[in-house]
Each structure stands twice: as structure tokens, then as C-alpha cells.
NUBA-846280 format. One record per residue (C-alpha): x, z, y negated. Coordinates in pm, whole numbers, padded with zeros to 5 digits, always signed. Each point is the difference from the previous one (the first is absolute). Example, Ala and Ser with C-alpha at 12.3 -4.5 7.8 and 13.67 -1.06 7.14 Angstrom:
// NUBA-846280
+01230+00780+00450/+00137-00066-00344/
// end
This chain:
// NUBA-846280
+01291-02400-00672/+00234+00067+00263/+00145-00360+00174/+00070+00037+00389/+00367+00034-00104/-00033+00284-00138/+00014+00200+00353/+00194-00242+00179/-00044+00218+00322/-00104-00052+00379/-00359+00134-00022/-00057+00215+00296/-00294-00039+00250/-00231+00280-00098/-00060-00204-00355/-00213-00206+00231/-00125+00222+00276/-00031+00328-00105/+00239+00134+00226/+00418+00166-00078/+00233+00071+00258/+00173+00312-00086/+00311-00216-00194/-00233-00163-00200/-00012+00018-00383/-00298+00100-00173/+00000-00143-00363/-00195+00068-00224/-00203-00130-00300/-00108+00303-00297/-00315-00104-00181/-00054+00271-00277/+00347+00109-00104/-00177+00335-00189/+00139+00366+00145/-00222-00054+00317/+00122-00307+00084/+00395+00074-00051/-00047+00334+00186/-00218-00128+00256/+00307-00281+00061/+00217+00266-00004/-00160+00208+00275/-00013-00337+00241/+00378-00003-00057/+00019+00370+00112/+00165+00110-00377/-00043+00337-00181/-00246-00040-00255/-00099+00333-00332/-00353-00089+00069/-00223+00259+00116/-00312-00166+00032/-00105-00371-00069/-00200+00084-00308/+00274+00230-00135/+00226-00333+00049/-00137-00314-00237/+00181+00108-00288/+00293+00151+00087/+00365-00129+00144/-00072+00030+00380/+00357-00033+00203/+00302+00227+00038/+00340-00138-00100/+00215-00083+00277/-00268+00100+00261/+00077-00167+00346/-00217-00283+00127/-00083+00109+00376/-00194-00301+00120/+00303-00253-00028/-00243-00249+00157/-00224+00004-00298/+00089-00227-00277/-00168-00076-00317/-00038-00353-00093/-00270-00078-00298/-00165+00219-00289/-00284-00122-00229/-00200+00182-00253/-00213-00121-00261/+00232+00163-00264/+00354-00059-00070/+00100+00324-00095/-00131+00166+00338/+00143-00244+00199/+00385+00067-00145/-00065+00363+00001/-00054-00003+00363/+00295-00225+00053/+00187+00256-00143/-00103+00271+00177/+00061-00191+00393/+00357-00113-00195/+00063+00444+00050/-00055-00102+00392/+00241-00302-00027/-00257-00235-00001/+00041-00306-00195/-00341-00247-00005/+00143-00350-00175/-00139-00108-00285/-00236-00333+00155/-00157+00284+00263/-00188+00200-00327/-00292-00152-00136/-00238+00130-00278/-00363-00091-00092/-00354+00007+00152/+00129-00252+00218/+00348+00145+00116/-00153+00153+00358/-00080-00375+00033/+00366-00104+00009/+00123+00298+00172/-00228-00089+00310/+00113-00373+00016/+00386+00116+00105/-00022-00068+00410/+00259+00310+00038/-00202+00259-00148/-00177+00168+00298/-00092+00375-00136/-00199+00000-00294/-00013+00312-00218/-00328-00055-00224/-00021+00302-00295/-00175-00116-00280/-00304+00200-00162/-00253-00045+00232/-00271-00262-00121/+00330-00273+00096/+00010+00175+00388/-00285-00239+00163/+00107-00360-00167/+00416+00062+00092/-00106+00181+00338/-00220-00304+00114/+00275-00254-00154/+00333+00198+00234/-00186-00017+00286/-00094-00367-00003/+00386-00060-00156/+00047+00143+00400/+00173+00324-00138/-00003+00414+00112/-00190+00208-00278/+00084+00317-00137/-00317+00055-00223/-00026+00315-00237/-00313+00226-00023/-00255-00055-00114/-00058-00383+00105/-00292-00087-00251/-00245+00082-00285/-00278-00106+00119/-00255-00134+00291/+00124-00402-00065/+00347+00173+00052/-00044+00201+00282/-00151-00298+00209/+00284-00240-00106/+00276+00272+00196/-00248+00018+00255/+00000-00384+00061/+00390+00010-00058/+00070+00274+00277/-00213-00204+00245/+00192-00312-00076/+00276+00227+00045/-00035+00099+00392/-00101-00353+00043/+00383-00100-00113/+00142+00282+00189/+00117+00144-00374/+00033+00352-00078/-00224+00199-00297/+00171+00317-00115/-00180+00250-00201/+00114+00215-00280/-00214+00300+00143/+00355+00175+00084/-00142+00279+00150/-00148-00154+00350/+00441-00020+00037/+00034+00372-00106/+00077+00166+00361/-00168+00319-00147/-00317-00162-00079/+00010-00180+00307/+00070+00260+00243/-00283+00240-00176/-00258-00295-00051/+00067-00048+00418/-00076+00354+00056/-00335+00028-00167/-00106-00340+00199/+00083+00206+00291/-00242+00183-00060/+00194+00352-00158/-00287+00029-00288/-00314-00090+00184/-00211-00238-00104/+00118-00019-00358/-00296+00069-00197/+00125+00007-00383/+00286-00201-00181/+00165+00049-00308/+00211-00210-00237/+00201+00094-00298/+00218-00221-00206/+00033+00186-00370/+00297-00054-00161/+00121-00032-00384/-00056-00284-00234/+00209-00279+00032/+00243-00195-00199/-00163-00215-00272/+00218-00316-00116/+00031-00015-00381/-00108-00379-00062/+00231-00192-00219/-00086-00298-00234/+00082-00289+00219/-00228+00103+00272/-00360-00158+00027/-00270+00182+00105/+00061-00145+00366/+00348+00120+00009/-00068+00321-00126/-00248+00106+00241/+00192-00112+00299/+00340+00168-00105/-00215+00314-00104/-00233-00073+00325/-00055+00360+00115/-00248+00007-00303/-00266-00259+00103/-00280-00015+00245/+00071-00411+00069/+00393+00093+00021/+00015+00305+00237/-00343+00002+00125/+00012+00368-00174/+00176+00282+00157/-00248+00091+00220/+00128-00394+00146/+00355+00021-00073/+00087+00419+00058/-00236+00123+00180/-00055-00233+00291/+00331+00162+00174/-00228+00294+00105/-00315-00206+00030/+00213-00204+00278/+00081+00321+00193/-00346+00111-00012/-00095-00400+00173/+00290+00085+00197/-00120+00318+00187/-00377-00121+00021/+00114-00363+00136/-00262-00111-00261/-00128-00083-00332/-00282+00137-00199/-00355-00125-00014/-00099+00103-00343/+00143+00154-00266/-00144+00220-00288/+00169+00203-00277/+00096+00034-00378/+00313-00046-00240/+00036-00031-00341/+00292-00003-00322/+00104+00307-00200/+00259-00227-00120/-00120-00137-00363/-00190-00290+00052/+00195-00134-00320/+00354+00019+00120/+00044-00361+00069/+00306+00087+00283/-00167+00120+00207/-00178-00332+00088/-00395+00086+00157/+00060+00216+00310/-00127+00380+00048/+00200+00246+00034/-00144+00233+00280/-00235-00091+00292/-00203+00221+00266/-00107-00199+00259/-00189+00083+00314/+00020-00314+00303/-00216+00020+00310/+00098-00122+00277/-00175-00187+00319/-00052+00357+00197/-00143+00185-00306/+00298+00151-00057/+00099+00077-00387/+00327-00035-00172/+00055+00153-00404/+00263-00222-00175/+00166+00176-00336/+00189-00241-00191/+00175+00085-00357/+00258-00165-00196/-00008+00304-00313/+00316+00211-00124/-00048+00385-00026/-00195-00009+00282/+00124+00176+00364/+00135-00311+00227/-00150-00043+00370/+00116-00254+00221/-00168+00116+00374/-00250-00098+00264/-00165+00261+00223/-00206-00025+00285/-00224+00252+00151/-00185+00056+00349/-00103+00292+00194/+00316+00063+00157/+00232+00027-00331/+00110-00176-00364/+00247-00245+00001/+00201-00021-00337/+00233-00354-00096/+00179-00071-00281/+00334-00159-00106/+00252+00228-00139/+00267-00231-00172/+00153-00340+00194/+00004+00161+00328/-00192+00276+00024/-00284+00062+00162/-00174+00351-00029/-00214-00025+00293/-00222+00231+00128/-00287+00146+00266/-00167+00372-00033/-00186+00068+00316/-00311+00171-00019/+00196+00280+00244/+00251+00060-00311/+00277-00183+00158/+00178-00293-00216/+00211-00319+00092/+00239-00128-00237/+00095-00339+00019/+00424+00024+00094/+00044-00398+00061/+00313-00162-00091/-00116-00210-00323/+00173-00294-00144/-00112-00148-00363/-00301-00174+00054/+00053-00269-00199/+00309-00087+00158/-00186+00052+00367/-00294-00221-00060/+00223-00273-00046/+00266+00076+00291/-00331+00025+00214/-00119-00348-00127/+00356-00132+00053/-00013+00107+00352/-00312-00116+00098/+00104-00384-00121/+00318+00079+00218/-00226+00046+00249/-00262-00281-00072/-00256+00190-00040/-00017+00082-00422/-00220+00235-00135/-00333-00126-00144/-00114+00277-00230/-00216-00234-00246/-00293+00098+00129/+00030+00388+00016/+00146-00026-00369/-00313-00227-00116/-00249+00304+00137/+00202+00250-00191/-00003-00198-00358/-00364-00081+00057/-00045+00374+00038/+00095+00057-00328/-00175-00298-00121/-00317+00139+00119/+00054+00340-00173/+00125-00126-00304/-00311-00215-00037/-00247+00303+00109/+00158+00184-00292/-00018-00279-00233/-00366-00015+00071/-00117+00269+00052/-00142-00112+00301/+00078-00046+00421/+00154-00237+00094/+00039-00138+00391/+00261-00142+00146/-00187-00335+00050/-00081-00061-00352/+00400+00081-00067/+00150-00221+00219/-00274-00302-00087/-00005+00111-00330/+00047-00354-00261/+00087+00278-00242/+00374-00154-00123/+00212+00218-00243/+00284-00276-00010/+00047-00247-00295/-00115-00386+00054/+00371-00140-00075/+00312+00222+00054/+00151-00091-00366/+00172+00124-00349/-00264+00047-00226/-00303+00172-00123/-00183+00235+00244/-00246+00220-00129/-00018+00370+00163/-00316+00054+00157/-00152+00383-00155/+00036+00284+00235/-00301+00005+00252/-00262+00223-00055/-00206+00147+00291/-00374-00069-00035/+00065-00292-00210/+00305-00218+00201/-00142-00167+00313/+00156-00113+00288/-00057-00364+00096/
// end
């Protein structure tokens, strides 16, 4: 662990009320050193990064050689990672941006987030582990008195979901900031069309749509060293208790647009899903593969949800919304480009023309600037609605069976291991609709 010596530096007063002036440092502590975590880092800093989209990130090398650091106020003090090999890989890619984290500031093991949190000068948490990790490290920064960065989705599950809930109310109470990894509330295409159709240029929207179908992802080759816990978390896209299931960890991007324009959350949920991957290829863990998910919300109002991790299959990453008076059409082209879109019902079209920026730099110069300002963004909440979106469509599909919003969020149903340890941990079988039930 880390002695105070370490970071023999003035601490600066934000560490203990929330609030920067302009001169101030913001330094930072990486939990979850994995391609999400080291690009996400990267993007605070304001450096060029080859990755296109989160997802398309955990497995590749993330930053550009030689690429220019633009927030020089933004320093990055700690890294910890459960495993040793992602936590020097990382090191080595922020050593391209001239960034040099000593040797007592990297910790490894369940227990390294732990030791990051207890350095006083850390005041900007990055937290990018799989997900089922997201509610016991968020909770844990913000009583350590720290900023959060914490990447989509936030849980697995309804004992989850309340935990960041309880966290992001602690939160306000501490005058400590909660950013989101939902990148595209920051996207000034989606959020000059979004403000647009709340001002009224569809209508009353009376039919949403959400697509998020994409190619099969990367599956980690296990090797013999790793126990059955280590495997599944380094090859975590592949199991319901590690990434909630795409539906949780993909998908919940357009799901949070969708909460975004209706300034609300489903009631109920109903829909199906299933596997054409072979049930007996053991890598690829016990998640489906596509989902079709219809969410209803408080005013009767009816949104379809497509989700599909498959290859060979035509990709579709949109949202559309529809009303009397036209379509609107929003999707992310690339980093920063957004291919907005609204067809009037009188055959005229408006293109979205703002100025974008990356995203996932933005969302974290716009969480900077509001703790310059003292007043830091709290998006725990928002973030929690989205996950437990896809939690409640993930279980409906499971099931076979509708499931409200209610029994999600109160749900006892917890996909997470007892202990967080190396070892034996049996793989649950692949639900099966009709005979799986939601608890």
C-alpha cells in the first residue's frame, strides 16, 4: 500500500470540499486498468486515443504515440487492477503520453481499489472494471470523499442498482460529483436534436425505437493458470453475473437516450431472446446472443429494443423517435459523429450541423468544469434507470415473462458471487424462457 510519502504534495482544497479553482489539479486514481479504463484516462487528459467505440476498445492498445496531453491540469496519480499484467499494460500505454505512475501508486488484487482510495491526494476517481465491481468501488470513492467517473453499465442486478442509488445520494449530500459513462448526453449532436424534439418538433412522441446490433465480440482464450474466477472476469463480456449480458453492458447506451427524451423510465417490460450460439462452447460463458424487447412506459407509450451481439449479421446502432409532426433519426457515426436527423411530415428535413467534439473527451471536460464551478455533475441516478432498463428486459427474456419495474429494482434476485476470490466458480446454464424465473 501506498505510505503518505509517496505523494509528498500540498493537497488542494477541493479533496475536501468538492470544489477547484480553475489552477487546481485534478488527479486521478484508475481502477480497472483494461482498454476502457486506459482510454477512458486518456480522454480526461484530452489525448488521441485508436478507439472507436468503448466495446471495440478492451482488447486492443488504446493511445497514440506522442499524442499531446491538452488538459495540463489533469494528472494521473494511482492505477489498480486485480491483474498484474493489465495493470503494466496500461502503464505502458499513458508512458506514450509521458506519463510515468511510480511503482508504490499500482496495486493489484481484489483489494487494490481499497488502497488506491486511502491516498488523501487522489480526488478524481476513474472506476472501469466489468461491471458487477461498479456498485461496491462506487459506494467505497465516494465515502473515501473522492469525484467519480463511473463506466456504463453500473450493475448486474437489483442489489446493485440500489447500492449506486444509495451511493449517488450520499454523493450530493458531500457535495461530490457522479459522472456517467453514457457519453452521449455530452455529444452536442445528440443534445441539440434530443432538445428539439422536447420542444415539441415531433408532437407528442408516440413510438420509440432502439437498436444496438453489432458483431460478436472478442472471446479471451483462457490459459492454464487461470481459475475459473479469473477466467470469467478477464473474458467478462461472456457472462450474465460479469456484464449483466449485453443487453446490460451494450445496449443500455440507446436505452439511456430513449430515458433521456421521455424524462422517464419504463413501468413494465415484456419480450424474448435466446442463443444460436452452441450451448456447448464453453467461451461464450451463459448470455444470449440477440434480444427483442418491447418497454412501456408511464403514458402508455411503447418502445421496441433490438439487441444482437452475432457476426454475419447487418450492424445497427440508432434510436428513432416518431410523432405526428415527423421521424427523428440518432446515431453515432465514429468518435465524433453524430448523424442526426428530423423528416417533417411536410417533406422538409433538418440535419444536425453542430460543432462536435469526442464525447468521451467532453463528458469529462464538462464534469471538470462543473467541480470548477462547485457544482459537479451527479449522473448516478440517471445511469442507475438506464442499467435497470436493461435489467428488466434481460430478465423478461430470460423468462419468458413481464417484468415491472418495481419487481426489478426490489428484486433480491443477485447474479454476483458470495466472496470476490481465485477459485472454483461454477457457470450457471444459459436461461431458458418458460423454465428460468425471476426472483
Amino acid at each position: 500500500m501506498a505510505s503518505a510519502g509517496i505523494l509528498a504534495i500540498t493537497p488542494f482544497p477541493f479533496v475536501q470540499t468538492g470544489h477547484a479553482a480553475p489552477d487546481d489539479a485534478i488527479r486521478i486514481g484508475l481502477v480497472g486498468c483494461g482498454g476502457r479504463g486506459t482510454g477512458a484516462t486518456a480522454d480526461a487528459l484530452g489525448a488521441a486515443t485508436k478507439s472507436l467505440y468503448p466495446e471495440k476498445s478492451y482488447h486492443a492498445e488504446n493511445v497514440v504515440e506522442g499524442a499531446t496531453v491538452a488538459n495540463k491540469s489533469v494528472q494521473v496519480v494511482a492505477m489498480a487492477d486485480l491483474c498484474e499484467d493489465r495493470l503494466q499494460l496500461s502503464r505502458s500505454e499513458l508512458r506514450k503520453l509521458g506519463i510515468q505512475v511510480p511503482n508504490e501508486a499500482c496495486f493489484v488484487g481484489f483489494d487494490a481499489y481499497q488502497k488506491l482510495l486511502a491516498i488523501p491526494e487522489i480526488n478524481y476517481v476513474i472506476l472501469a472494471t466489468p461491471p458487477p465491481f461498479r456498485p461496491i468501488h462506487l459506494k467505497a470513492a465516494v465515502e473515501a470523499g473522492k469525484h467519480v467517473f463511473a463506466e456504463k453499465p453500473v450493475a448486474v442486478d437489483g442489489p446493485g442498482i440500489r447500492l449506486v442509488i444509495e451511493a449517488g445520494e450520499l454523493a450530493k449530500q458531500k457535495g461530490l460529483g457522479i459522472l456517467a459513462g453514457t457519453h452521449r448526453r455530452h455529444s452536442a449532436g445528440y443534445r441539440e436534436t434530443v432538445k428539439r424534439i422536447h420542444d415539441g418538433a415531433l408532437g407528442e412522441v408516440l413510438e420509440y425505437r432502439s437498436y444496438f446490433n453489432t458483431g460478436a465480440t472478442r472471446v479471451i482464450d483462457r490459459q492454464p493458470a487461470w481459475s475459473d474466477m479469473e477466467y470469467q472476469i478477464r473474458n467478462w463480456l461472456y457472462y450474465t453475473w460479469t456484464s449483466g449480458d449485453h443487453i446490460v453492458d451494450a445496449a443500455v447506451h440507446g436505452l439511456d437516450i430513449i430515458n433521456w427524451v421521455m424524462n422517464s423510465h419504463p413501468v413494465k417490460a415484456s419480450g424474448q431472446g435466446g442463443r444460436q450460439t452452441p450451448f456447448t462452447d464453453p467461451a461464450r460463458g451463459n448470455i444470449f446472443d440477440h434480444f427483442a424487447i418491447e418497454f412501456e412506459y408511464p403514458n402508455g407509450v411503447s418502445c421496441c429494443s433490438q439487441t444482437r451481439q452475432m457476426s454475419g449479421c447487418d450492424a445497427r446502432m440508432e434510436e428513432m423517435f416518431l410523432g405526428p409532426k415527423g421521424v427523428a433519426s440518432l446515431a453515432l457515426r465514429g468518435v465524433a459523429t453524430a448523424a442526426a436527423s428530423i423528416k417533417s411530415r411536410d417533406g422538409s428535413t433538418w440535419r444536425c450541423r453542430a460543432q462536435e467534439t469526442n464525447p468521451y473527451q467532453q463528458e469529462h471536460l464538462d464534469f471538470i468544469a462543473s467541480i470548477r464551478a462547485g457544482q459537479p455533475l451527479n449522473e448516478a441516478r440517471q445511469v442507475a434507470e438506464s442499467t435497470l432498463m436493461g435489467i428488466m428486459g434481460r430478465e423478461a427474456a430470460y423468462s419468458g415473462r413481464a417484468v415491472t419495474w418495481e419487481q426489478a429494482l426490489n428484486s433480491q434476485k443477485k447474479w454476483t458471487p458470495d466472496k470476490f476470490e481465485f477459485g472454483p466458480l461454477p457457470v450457471p446454464p444459459t436461461p431458458v424462457p418458460g423454465v428460468y424465473k425471476f426472483i
